[in-house]
C-alpha positions, 0 to 999 in steps of 0.5 A: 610364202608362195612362189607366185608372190613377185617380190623378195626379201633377204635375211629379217630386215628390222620391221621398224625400218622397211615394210615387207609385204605378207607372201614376200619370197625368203631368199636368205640361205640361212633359212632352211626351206627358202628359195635360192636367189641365184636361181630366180629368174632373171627380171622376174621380181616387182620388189626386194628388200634385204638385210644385207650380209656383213661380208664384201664379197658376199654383200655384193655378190647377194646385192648382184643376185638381187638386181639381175632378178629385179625387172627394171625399174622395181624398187629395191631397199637395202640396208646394213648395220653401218660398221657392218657394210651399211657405210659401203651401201651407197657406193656399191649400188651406184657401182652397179649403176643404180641411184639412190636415196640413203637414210641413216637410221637407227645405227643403220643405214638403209639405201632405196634405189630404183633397178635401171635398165642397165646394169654395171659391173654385175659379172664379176660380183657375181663370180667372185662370190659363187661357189668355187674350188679354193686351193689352199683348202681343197674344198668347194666353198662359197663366201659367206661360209664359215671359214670360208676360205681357210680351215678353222683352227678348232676344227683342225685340233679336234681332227688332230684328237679324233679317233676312228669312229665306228657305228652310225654317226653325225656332224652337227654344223657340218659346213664344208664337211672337213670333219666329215671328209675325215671321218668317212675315210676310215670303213667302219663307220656306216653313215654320218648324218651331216646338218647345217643351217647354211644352204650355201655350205650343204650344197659345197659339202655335197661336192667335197663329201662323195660318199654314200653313206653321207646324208647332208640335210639343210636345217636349223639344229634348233628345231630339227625334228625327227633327229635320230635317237641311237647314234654311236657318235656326233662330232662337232664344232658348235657355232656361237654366234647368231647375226653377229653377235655372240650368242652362248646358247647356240653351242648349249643347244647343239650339246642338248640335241646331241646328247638327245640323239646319242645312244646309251654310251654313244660319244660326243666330241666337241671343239670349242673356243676356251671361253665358251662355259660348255664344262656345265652342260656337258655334265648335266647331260652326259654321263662322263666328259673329258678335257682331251686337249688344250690348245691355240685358244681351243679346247676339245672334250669327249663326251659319253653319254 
């Protein structure tokens, strides 16, 4: 993909449903390495195709970003599983002041408008799903995030159980850096790798963590590489679901590449809702784990590798 390509795609639009052009600008923030949306250039983009995100406001808010950077009269298709914003499509693109033409296909439903010279109602979608202070959690967030707007239940318990950690360390799944905030208060720990997939919440994190010893890098915990070796401890708090859907395999893979990154007595902490099965891997990988605590649906383990 190249920036001198004028047309855009968001997310993995089903290839049986829309055509995207080879050389066609990543925008998702869920692809590390791709470009930002609201950074593009206003009226810069011929064509965008995108998979819209499930969330209201971060729907509309990516539909506005796409519109702003789409010159007038650049054709733009969208669409949505349809119990997943796909039903909300048309009229949030006629609120902006587009028409369209909607065609319901395999359980999506997929919108192709026309960019018009004018544009209605983009400034406030656009605010409301930028990056903001959100009070109630005193945290830099943006919607779309995980728990965006709240502090995650599982993430609050195991920083009820977490000791004071020492050494080198990391946070896989960092997100806002609510467990990184906490870890880093006490001295004696000297850096803290912090990895997310979410471009959206690096960014947030690097405002709410300003810390020196922090280093917060957008990848994909799955194919990572040069992941260090040696660490003394990783905390985290796996996700398990991709697009949507529950997937199992995301949180085995994180127990994989934490294991792979721990040092020979280096400890694993986990936080995980009580009907993931992680009990096997967490022994076939570490040398000793153990149940700290149950409770509110969660579950939290130490894991020693």
């Amino acid at each position: 993909m190249t920036e001198e390509s004028t047309t855009g795609v968001y997310g993995a639009p089903p290839q049986e449903l829309a055509d995207v052009p080879r050389g066609a600008i990543q925008f998702s923030p869920l692809v590390p390495g791709s470009a930002a949306l609201e950074r593009r250039p206003d009226a810069s983009l011929d064509a965008m195709v995108m998979l819209a995100p499930p969330g209201t406001i971060e729907r509309r808010f990516e539909i506005a970003q796409a519109l702003r950077a789409l010159k007038p009269g650049a054709s733009f298709t969208v669409m949505a599983p349809k119990d997943k914003g796909g039903s909300r499509l048309a009229k949030e693109l006629r609120g902006f002041g587009c028409e369209i033409h909607e065609t319901p296909l395999r359980h999506h439903r997929v919108c192709v408008a026309t960019r018009p010279d004018e544009l209605v109602g983009l400034a406030e979608a656009l605010e409301a799903g930028a990056q903001q202070f959100v009070p109630e959690t005193g945290l830099w967030s943006q919607p779309g995030v995980f728990s965006w707007n709240r502090i995650d239940p599982g993430s609050a318990l195991l920083l009820k159980h977490l000791p004071v950690l020492s050494g080198r360390g990391a946070d896989f799944g960092c997100g806002l850096g609510y467990l990184a905030r906490a870890v880093l208060a006490g001295d004696t720990v000297t850096s803290l790798l912090m990895l997310d997939i979410d471009r959206r919440a690096t960014e947030a994190a690097a405002r709410n963590v300003v810390d020196p010893r922090a280093d917060i890098r957008w990848v994909d915990l799955r194919s990572a590489r040069d992941l260090p070796a040696d660490l003394d401890f990783v905390v985290m708090n796996p996700p398990f679901h991709d697009g949507g859907a529950e997937d199992r395999a995301l949180g085995q893979t994180f127990i994989r590449r934490a294991a792979e990154s721990l040092a020979k007595g280096g400890r694993c902490w986990l936080t995980a809702n009580r009907h993931l099965p992680y009990e096997e891997p967490l022994k076939a990988l570490f040398a000793r784990s153990t149940l700290v605590a149950e409770a509110d649906g969660f579950k939290i383990y130490e894991a020693r590798k």
